[in-house]
C-alpha angles and dihedrals in degrees: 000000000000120000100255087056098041081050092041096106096026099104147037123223087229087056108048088047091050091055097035095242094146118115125206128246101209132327115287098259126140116262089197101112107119120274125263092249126049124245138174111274100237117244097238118206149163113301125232118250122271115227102244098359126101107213116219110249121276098017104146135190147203153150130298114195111204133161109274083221110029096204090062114083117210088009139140104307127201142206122257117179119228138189143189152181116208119224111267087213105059082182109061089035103124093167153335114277126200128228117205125187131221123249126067078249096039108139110225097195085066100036097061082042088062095041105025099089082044088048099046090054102046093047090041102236094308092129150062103206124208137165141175141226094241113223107304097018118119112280086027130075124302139202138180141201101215089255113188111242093242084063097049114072120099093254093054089046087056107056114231115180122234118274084255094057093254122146097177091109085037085058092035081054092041089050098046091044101049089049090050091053087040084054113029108019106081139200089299099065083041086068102054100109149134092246089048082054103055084041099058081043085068101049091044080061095050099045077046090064086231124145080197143018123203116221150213121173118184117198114331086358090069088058082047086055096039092062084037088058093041091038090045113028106167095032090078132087104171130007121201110186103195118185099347143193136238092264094207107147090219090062125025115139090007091051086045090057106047088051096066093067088067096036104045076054090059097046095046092081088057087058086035093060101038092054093046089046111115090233089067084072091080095043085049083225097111106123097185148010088237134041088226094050083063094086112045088049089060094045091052100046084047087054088043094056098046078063097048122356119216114240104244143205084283116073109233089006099097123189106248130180080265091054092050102038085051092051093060089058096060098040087051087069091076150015087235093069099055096090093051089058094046088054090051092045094052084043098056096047093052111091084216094040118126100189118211108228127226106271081249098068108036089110160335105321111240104270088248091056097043081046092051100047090056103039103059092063093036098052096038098059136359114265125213108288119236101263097062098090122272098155090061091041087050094053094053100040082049086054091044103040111016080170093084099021098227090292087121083058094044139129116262139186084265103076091067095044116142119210140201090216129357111282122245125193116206112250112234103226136178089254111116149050126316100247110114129094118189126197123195141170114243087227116044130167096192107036114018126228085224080061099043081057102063088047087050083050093050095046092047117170091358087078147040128205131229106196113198115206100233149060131273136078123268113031112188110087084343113078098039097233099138089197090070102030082059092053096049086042097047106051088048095061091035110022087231118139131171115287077231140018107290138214133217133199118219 
């Protein structure tokens, strides 16, 4: 076991400010001097509204034109669309930082909609904060693949096997959905990728007028963040790794995936022990006496509905034991959710119950969106082909995690990707400046802390880790755990991070 890892839990953030044991990542100076290559100023405008979402004043959007293929000078270009909130506090701005969202899929311009006002606040004003809508994504440009509906919900995309254990329809799907992209989807949907992304991230600074960007990357975003700042070494000022995912080249998406079997285990206690707490009984939402009577009661009622799904809310959308197994996934990425699963959960025992389904799976995704979602991990690394054994993976994920069913094993359209050239992810390395802080809950559905740690092992002496002492997925201004918001916080106005990796209670 390597140092950083035997010294992980060693040390509290509290601590280590207390006893001024930060230590600064460069000195607080503006990175806003023009960039090295030219590059057209954007027109920035008003933003359309976002259903649901109010926008912080004066966010502003506009148009980002970059090559659809990088490597081609003069070549097709295509639209990405861009946002940003400019600092209140002109004088205390020292740079630009960028915001990425999670996904693949994950819209930037909203995101920074639901977090900029947050963000401004906890950085004072140091920032203008910006952030895209990578290719595919909402304002940018989209493809599709010409996906059938009935391949399209969220429960066919993921590839839950059959109650039997079966994946013969989940290859048959695989199969169909790979040729369509092969056939119908186009150089446009080729070029849906990780390495495009942090591609189209380094025109926007430039376009910018920035020597630098700042950076927080939550989820896949923060693998987004991590090749930006290999790719990109001196382009970056200060990296924030929320929620991230083992970063081996081999396995990205694939490996993602397969992590979330074992992880979504390890959070299920945190649900377990909420249902089964006495104060559920006023809400109505206990679900057992015992924290330890909770899953098997979930276990039983999925099993109950692969035999006979319970009409919902949504006429023709029943709740199945996939429905149901994929909305415990979403509601484990944060204490918030609990109730609504409960709720699910209460729905789907009673005989007259028509339970209300997460907004996710209320029906089939649009084809852009289910081609999107693919075509990011399929295009940035080969998957297992169809002949390595996932049946035999699936049997033995189903016996370890029933939580999750194999799904997270499965076969996936992946497997029969075609490609115009073999796929190569970039390798995060130790080479590079010290600039990153990552910050990760101990017990994440989505992106497990077994996972963060390989990407805290590749990075080596160029990070430090805040480790937060609790469950969810995304951790800075998400989780409410004030220990962690303050490091992250903290090191973007200051550049100070903890001297070793740090630990906060919840």
């Amino acid at each position: 076991m390597t140092t950083w890892i035997r010294k992980a839990l060693l040390l509290t953030v509290s601590a280590a400010a207390a006893a001024g044991t930060l230590a600064a990542v460069g000195a607080p100076v503006a990175h806003s001097r023009t960039a090295g290559s030219a590059a057209a100023p954007l027109d920035w405008g008003p933003c359309a509204p976002l259903p649901g979402v109010t926008a912080p004043a004066g966010q502003q959007c506009a148009t980002l034109r970059v090559p659809l293929d990088h490597r081609v000078t003069g070549g097709r270009t295509v639209d990405v669309a861009v946002s940003r909130l400019r600092t209140d506090r002109p004088e205390a701005r020292r740079g630009t930082l960028l915001v990425l969202a999670g996904g693949p899929g994950g819209s930037g311009v909203q995101r920074l909609a639901q977090k900029g006002e947050a963000l401004r606040t906890a950085t004072e004003g140091a920032y203008d904060l910006v952030s895209l809508d990578p290719r595919g994504v909402g304002g940018s440009i989209r493809a599709g693949c010409g996906i059938p509906e009935a391949d399209r919900h969220l429960v066919t995309l993921r590839a839950y096997p059959a109650p039997d254990g079966s994946i013969t329809r989940n290859t048959e799907r695989a199969r169909r959905t790979a040729g369509a992209c092969a056939r119908d989807g186009g150089p446009v949907a080729r070029s849906f990728s990780t390495r495009n992304q942090a591609r189209d991230i380094d025109r926007l600074r430039a376009a910018l007028g920035e020597r630098k960007l700042s950076v927080w990357g939550h989820s896949y975003g923060s693998y987004v963040g991590a090749v930006y700042a290999q790719e990109y070494p001196r382009r970056v000022d200060r990296l924030v790794l929320d929620s991230v995912g083992d970063p081996d080249p081999a396995r990205v998406g694939y490996g993602w995936l397969a992590n979330t079997a074992p992880a979504v285990a390890l959070r299920f206690p945190d649900f377990a022990a909420w249902a089964a707490d006495p104060a559920r009984d006023v809400e109505g939402l206990r679900l057992a006496r015992r924290a330890e009577d909770v899953k098997p009661l979930f276990l039983a009622l999925a099993r109950a509905l692969d035999r006979d799904p319970k009409e919902s809310e949504i006429p023709g959308v029943p709740l199945t034991g996939d429905r149901l197994r994929q909305a415990l996934q979403g509601a484990l990425q944060s204490d918030r959710a609990f109730p609504s699963l409960a709720r699910l959960i209460r729905s789907a025992q009673e005989p007259a119950g028509r339970p209300a389904l997460p907004p996710e799976q209320a029906g089939a995704l649009p084809d852009e969106d289910a081609t999107l979602t693919m075509a990011v991990v399929c295009n940035d690394v080969r998957w297992p082909g169809p002949d390595s054994g996932y049946a035999r993976r699936v049997a033995a994920d189903r016996a370890r995690y029933p939580l999750t069913a194999g799904m997270p094993v499965n076969i996936a359209p992946c497997a029969f990707w075609t490609y115009d050239e073999e796929p190569e992810a970039t390798r995060i390395t130790d080479d590079g400046p010290s600039n990153v802080l990552m910050i990760q809950s101990l017990r994440d559905p989505a992106t497990p802390y077994a996972g963060a740690l390989k990407m805290r092992e590749a990075l080596g002496e160029r990070a430090r880790m805040v480790t937060v002492e609790r469950g969810g997925h995304g951790m800075y201004l998400g989780n409410g755990n004030a220990c962690g918001d303050r490091a992250v916080s903290d090191f973007l106005v200051t550049g100070k991070r903890p001297v070793r990796d740090a630990h906060c209670p919840n």
